[in-house]
N, C-alpha and C positions, 0 to 999 in steps of 0.2 A: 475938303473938310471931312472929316472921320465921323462916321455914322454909329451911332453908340448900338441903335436897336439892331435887330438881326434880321426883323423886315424886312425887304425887299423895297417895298414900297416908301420905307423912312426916309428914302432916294427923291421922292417924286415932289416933293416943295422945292429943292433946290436946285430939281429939272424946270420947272415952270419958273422960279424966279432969272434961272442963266439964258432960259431959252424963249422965257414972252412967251408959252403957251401953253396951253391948257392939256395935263394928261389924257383928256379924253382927246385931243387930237396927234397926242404918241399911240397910243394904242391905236387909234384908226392906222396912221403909218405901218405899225409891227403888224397889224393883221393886211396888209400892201406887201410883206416881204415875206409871212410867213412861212414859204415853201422853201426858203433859203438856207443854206447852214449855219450855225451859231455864228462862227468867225463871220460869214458872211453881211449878218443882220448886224455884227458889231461895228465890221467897218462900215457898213452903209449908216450906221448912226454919228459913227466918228469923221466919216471922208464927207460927208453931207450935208450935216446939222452939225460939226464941231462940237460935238460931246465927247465928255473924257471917257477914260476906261472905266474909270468907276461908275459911273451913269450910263454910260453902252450893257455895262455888264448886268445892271440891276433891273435894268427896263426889257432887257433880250430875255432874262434868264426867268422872269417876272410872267413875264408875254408867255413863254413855255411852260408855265404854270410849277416853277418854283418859285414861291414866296416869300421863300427865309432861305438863310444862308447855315441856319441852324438845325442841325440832323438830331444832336444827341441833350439831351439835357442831365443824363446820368449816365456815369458810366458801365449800369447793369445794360445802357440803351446802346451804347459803345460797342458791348459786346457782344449782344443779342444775334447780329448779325452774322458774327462768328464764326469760322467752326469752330469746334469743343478744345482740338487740342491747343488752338491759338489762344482763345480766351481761358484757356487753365494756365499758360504760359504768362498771360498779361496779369491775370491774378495775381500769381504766385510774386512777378517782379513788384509788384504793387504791394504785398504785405511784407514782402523782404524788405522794402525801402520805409514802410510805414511804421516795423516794430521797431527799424531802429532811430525814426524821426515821429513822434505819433502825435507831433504838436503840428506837422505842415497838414497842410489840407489838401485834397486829388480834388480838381474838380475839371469841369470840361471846356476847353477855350481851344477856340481852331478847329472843332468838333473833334479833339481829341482829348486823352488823360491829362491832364499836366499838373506837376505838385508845384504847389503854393507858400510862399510864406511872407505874409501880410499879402503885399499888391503886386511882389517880384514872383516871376517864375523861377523856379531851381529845375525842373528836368519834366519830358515830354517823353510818350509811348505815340506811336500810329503802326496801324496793321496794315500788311497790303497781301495777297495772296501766296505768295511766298513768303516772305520772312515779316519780322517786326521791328521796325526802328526804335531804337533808345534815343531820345534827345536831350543828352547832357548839355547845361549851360553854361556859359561863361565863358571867357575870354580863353584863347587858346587851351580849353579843356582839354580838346584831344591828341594834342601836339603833346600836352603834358602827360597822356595816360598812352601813348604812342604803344609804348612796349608791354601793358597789357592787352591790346587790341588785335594782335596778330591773327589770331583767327577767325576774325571775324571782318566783316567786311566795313569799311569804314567810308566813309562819304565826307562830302564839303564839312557840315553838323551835324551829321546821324551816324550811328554804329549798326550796320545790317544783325539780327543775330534769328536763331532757324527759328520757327514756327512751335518745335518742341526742346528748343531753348533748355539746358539743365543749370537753370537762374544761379549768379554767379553773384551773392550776397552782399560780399565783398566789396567789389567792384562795381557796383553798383550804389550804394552807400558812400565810398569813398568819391563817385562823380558828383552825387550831390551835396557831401562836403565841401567838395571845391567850388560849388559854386555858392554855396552859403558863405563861407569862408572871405571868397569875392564878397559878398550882397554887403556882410561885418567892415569889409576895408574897406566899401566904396564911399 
């Protein structure tokens, strides 16, 4: 079952209803293993107690004192972390795509950027120390922008592009067309 809150803990009523027992007797367990590695404490919850991954992963990661699965709730808190050149790079792609769509919304899901229109996602940003993934959506997006893409590094769904990025307006706009485009024929 899908857990709407970002708690950690939203998890633990339907630990104690699959498992007949009471959180305070999970945590006594997790603090029994806690010298173990993550993977470790998961399987020992999964090979053990027959808990899923979604429940291993809420009560292990909970126990190590994350409580939410939720980092950012703006994307000033997105970028915060940053360096400067990446987060002027992620700006810059963000008002490119915004002047020319300024009715979708950016907001933050997956602890990342992703623009919005109504309930559908149309296209996702994530930073990672080297470059910045673009996440265009939609059915064979990238197969279809193939021959734009060439230099840039391209992945299963993500398009790699550098860190100081010289934002390509264009192309960028036209991914999110296609996937609007999609969202209109579906």
């Amino acid at each position: 079952m899908a857990q709407s809150s970002a708690d950690r803990s939203s998890f633990f009523p339907a630990i104690e209803k699959k498992h007949g027992l009471p959180m305070s007797y999970w945590h006594d367990q997790m603090k029994t293993i806690a010298d173990l590695k993550y993977l470790e404490q998961i399987a020992f919850l999964r090979e053990n107690h027959g808990f899923s991954q979604a429940h291993a992963n809420a009560l292990v990661l909970y126990s190590r004192g994350n409580t939410t699965s939720k980092r950012f709730n703006t994307i000033d808190e997105f970028l915060r972390p940053l360096d400067k050149t990446e987060a002027a790079t992620i700006r810059k792609i963000i008002k490119a795509v915004s002047v020319k769509y300024p009715k979708l919304e950016w907001v933050i899901a997956w602890n990342q950027p992703m623009l919005k229109q109504g309930t559908k996602y149309a296209f996702g940003i994530s930073a990672s120390k080297k470059h910045i993934l673009l996440m265009p959506l939609g059915d064979d997006v990238l197969k279809v922008f193939e021959s734009r893409l060439g230099d840039y590094g391209v992945l299963k769904k993500t398009i790699q592009v550098p860190l100081d990025w010289k934002v390509d307006a264009k192309l960028l706009t036209d991914l999110v067309k296609f996937r609007l485009d999609e969202l209109k024929n579906a």
